[in-house]
N, C-alpha and C positions, 0 to 999 in steps of 0.2 A: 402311568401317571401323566396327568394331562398337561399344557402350557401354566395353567393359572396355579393346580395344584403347585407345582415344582417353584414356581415363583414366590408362594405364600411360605414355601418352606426354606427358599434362600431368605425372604425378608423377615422371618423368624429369628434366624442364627443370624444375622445382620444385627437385628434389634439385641437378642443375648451377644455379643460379641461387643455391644458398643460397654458393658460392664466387664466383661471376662472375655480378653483377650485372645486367648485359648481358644476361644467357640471359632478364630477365625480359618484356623486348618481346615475344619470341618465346612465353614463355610466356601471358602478357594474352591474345596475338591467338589461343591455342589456344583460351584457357577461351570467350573470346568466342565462338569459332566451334563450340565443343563444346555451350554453351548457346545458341545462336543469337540472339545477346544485342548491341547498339549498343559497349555496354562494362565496365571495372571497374574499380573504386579500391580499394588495400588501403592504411590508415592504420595507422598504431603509436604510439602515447601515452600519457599515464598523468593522472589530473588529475578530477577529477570538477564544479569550479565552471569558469564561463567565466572569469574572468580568472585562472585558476590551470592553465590546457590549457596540457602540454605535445607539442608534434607531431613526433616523431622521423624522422617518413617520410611520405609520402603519394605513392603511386605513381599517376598517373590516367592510365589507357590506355582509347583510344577506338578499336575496330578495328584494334587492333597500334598504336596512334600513341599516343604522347607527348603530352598538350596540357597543356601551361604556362599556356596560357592559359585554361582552364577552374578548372586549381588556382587561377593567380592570383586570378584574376573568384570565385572564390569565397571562400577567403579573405578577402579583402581586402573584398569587398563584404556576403557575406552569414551568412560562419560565426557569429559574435557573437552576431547574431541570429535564427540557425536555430532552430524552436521544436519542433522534432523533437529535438533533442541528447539536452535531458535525460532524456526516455524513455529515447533508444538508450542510454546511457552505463547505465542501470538494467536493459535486457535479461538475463535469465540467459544465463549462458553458453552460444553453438551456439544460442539459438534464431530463426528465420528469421524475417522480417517483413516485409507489402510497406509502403515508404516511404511510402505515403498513410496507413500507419495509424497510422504515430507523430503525426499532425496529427490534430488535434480539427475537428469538423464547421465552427466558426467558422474555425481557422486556413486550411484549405482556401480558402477562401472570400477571406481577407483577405491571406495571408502573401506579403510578396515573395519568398522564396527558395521556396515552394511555384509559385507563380503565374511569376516570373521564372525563375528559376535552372533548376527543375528539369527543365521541358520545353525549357531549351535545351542542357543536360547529356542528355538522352533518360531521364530518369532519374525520372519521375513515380510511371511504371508500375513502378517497379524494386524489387528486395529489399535490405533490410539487416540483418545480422549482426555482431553483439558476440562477439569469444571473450577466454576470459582469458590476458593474455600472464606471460610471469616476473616476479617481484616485485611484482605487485598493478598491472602496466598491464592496458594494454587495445587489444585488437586489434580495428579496424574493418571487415570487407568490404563496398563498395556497390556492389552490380550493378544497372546501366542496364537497362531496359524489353527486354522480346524483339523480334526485326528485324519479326515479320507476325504479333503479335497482343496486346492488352491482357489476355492473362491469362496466366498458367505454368503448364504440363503436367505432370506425377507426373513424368516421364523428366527433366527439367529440374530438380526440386526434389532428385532424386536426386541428379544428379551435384550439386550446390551441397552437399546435405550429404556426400557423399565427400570431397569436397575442403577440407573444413574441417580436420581433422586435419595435413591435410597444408603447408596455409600458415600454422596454428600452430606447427609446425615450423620452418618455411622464416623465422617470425621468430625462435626461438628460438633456432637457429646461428645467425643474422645477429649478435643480440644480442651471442654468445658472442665473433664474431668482431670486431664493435666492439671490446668493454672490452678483446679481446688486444692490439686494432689489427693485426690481420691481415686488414684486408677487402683483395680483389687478392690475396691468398696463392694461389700453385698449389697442386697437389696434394702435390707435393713442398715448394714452399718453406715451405708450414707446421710440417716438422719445424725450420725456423731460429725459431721462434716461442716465446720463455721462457715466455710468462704464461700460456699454457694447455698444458697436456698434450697431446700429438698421438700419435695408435698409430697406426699403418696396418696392415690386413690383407687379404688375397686373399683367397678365392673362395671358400675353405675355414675361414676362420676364424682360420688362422692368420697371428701377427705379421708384419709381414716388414719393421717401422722401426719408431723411435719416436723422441719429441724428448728430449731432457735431463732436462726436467723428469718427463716421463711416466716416463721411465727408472729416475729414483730414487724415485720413487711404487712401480712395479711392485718396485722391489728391496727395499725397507721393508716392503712384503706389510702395507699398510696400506690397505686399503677394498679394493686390489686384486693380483692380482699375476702371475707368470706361472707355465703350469705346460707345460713341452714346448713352447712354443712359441704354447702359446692360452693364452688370457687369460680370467683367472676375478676372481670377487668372494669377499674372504672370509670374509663370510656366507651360509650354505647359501643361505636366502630370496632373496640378493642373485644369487646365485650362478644361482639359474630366472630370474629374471627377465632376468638378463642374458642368457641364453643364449637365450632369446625374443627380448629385443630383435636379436641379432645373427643369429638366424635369417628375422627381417622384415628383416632387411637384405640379407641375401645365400641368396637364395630359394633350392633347388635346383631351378629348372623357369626355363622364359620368362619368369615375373609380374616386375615392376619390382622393384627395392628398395623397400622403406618404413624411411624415416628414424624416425629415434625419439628420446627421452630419458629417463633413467632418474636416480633419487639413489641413491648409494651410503654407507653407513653405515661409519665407521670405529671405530678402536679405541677412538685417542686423545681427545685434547680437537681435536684439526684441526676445522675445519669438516666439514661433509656433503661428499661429493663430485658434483658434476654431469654426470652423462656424455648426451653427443648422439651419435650415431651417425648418420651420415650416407655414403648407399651415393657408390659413383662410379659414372659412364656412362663411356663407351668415347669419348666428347667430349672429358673431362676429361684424359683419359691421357696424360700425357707418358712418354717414351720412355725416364727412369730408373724411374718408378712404372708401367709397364703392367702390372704384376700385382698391383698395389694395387685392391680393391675395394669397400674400404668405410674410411672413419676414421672413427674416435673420438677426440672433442673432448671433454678433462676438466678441468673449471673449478674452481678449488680445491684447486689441488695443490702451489702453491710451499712451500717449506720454512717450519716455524714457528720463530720468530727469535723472542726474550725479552728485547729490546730494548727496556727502557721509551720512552714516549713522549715523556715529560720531557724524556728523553738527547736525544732527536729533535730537541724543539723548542729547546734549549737549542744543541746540534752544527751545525744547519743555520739556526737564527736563524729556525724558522716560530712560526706561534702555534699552541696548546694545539690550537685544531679541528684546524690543515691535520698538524700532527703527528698526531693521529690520524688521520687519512685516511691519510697516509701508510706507517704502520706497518699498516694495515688494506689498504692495498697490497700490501706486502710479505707480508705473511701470504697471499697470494691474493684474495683478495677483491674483487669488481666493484663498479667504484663504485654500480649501483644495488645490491647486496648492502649496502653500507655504510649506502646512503639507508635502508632498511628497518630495518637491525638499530639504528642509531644514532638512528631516528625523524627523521631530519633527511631532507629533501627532496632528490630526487634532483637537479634546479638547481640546491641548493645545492651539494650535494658536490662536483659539476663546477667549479661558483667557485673550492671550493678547490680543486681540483685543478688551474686554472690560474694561480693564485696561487703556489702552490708553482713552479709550471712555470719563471713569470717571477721567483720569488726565488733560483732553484737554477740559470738558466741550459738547463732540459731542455725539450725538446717531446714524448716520450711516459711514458706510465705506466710501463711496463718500465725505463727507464730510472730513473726515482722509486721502486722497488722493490729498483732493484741498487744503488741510493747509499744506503736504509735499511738493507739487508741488510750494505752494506761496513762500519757502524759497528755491526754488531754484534761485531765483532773487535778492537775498539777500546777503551780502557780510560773506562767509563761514568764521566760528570761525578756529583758527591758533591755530596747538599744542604747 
């Protein structure tokens, strides 16, 4: 199998992985064996001081395997005090690096996690890469050393930067599909999914479902809309790009889909809209969706409600913050969207968001979205 084939077939399980988790074992043990590589960890966090790193994910696959005990042992033992970090955390975006070189000629020499850690991870010889994730995180890849030799080939560095694109991506839905709380959603049961928009289309581009939400987004012909059956943006500008992105999704020839994402500019005061595009494989297919080929995931599209937050916090008995979290729910809004725009930390927001959770009785966002939404119908308290 040749460079391109094996490529099309990691960004396959790339694309099924960003729905079902599980496809990513499978995926690790390709990249391994595509780079002829020990292993690879991809991290997701955001934070730039050590006692302020937040770690969303840390996937660590060692030849298709799983090792807990490598996260742990690391972690627990040596990340604190890795003297590599704050280089990587400073890397420009995409650029490649082998892990010896974020250590200085002394630290080589002296560092436990250089000296211990790394050569028992296979990871001395290995590369790392920084890319930028949504809302100002930060996405880690560390590839482990090659299987038969201390240096890396043109052919190897290749495929490492093709594939960057592609599992910035691959976090980018994830992310999407955290704040919905749709992670486990099939292909189908994501049109049951309020908080984010879902379209589905075939092969051709055109519709062939959507969810509630998407529904009245496309009807308002506000960022987007429909026209026969295919989906356009309603500005021109918006309008190429989009049709680019959904042309790298659903190729006319053999090549794989290439996932993508795009912002959509609307009329109103709404928010930007976020759209992900994300193709299907013939894996994913279930037997009401098998002519579903691609969806669109759009973030930012709940109704906007003029429900002051006052009403909020006065109606539901929160305080001043978790009332705005909460109306910034209902509005759409991802809780790191809120950390960003509100300058409050994305830990933080989460606090309130489970504060809220435990004062209101609810266990998800969508649900805290549709009790803010209900009192908008409601006769607002007077100062």
């Amino acid at each position: 199998m040749n460079q391109l084939d094996t490529l099309g077939r990691i960004i396959n399980l790339i694309n099924e992985a960003m729905l079902d988790d599980e496809c990513w074992q499978e995926t690790s043990q390709l990249i391994d064996e595509a780079l002829a590589v020990h292993g690879n960890v991809l991290m997701f966090g955001e934070g730039m001081k050590s006692d302020s790193i937040n770690i969303y994910f840390a996937k660590w696959y060692t030849h298709g395997q799983y090792r807990s005990d490598f996260k742990q042992d690391y972690f627990q033992n040596y990340h604190q005090a890795d003297e590599r970090l704050p280089g990587l955390r400073r890397l420009p975006d995409s650029k490649i690096v082998p892990i010896r070189a974020l250590y200085s000629k002394a630290e080589r020499k002296t560092s436990p996690t250089y000296n211990e850690a790394l050569p028992r991870y296979y990871a001395q010889n290995g590369l790392d890469v920084r890319l930028d994730g949504p809302d100002g995180t930060r996405i880690v890849w560390a590839i482990a050393g090659p299987l038969n030799s201390n240096s890396w080939s043109t052919h190897q560095i290749d495929l490492v930067k093709r594939l960057l694109p592609h599992l910035r991506q691959y976090v980018r839905v994830r992310s999407v599909l955290v704040e919905a709380e749709a992670l486990g959603a099939s292909v189908t049961g994501l049109l049951d999914n309020m908080q984010t928009g879902v379209i589905q289309l075939d092969w051709r581009g055109s519709i062939v479902d959507m969810n509630d939400t998407a529904r009245q987004l496309v009807r308002e012909k506000d960022g987007l809309y429909d026209q026969e059956g295919s989906l356009h943006a309603t500005r021109p500008k918006d309008d190429l790009k989009l049709k680019a992105l959904l042309a790298r999704a659903l190729p006319q020839s053999s090549l794989p889909g290439v996932s993508g994402s795009m912002v959509v500019r609307r009329s109103s005061s709404q928010p930007l809209l976020a759209l992900h595009v994300k193709p299907v494989s013939s894996r994913e297919e279930e037997f009401r969706s098998r002519n579903v080929a691609a969806i669109v995931l759009v973030a930012g599209t709940s109704t906007w409600t003029q429900i002051d937050p006052k009403a909020v916090e006065v109606m539901l008995r929160l305080t001043p913050a978790e009332a705005e979290v909460a109306v910034l729910l209902a509005r759409g809004h991802t809780a790191r969207h809120i950390a960003s725009t509100t300058g409050r930390r994305y830990s933080t927001v989460r606090t309130h968001i489970k504060h809220i959770f435990s004062k209101l009785g609810l266990t998800r966002q969508i649900e805290v979205a549709q009790t803010v939404l209900a009192l908008a119908s409601l006769p607002q308290p007077k100062d």
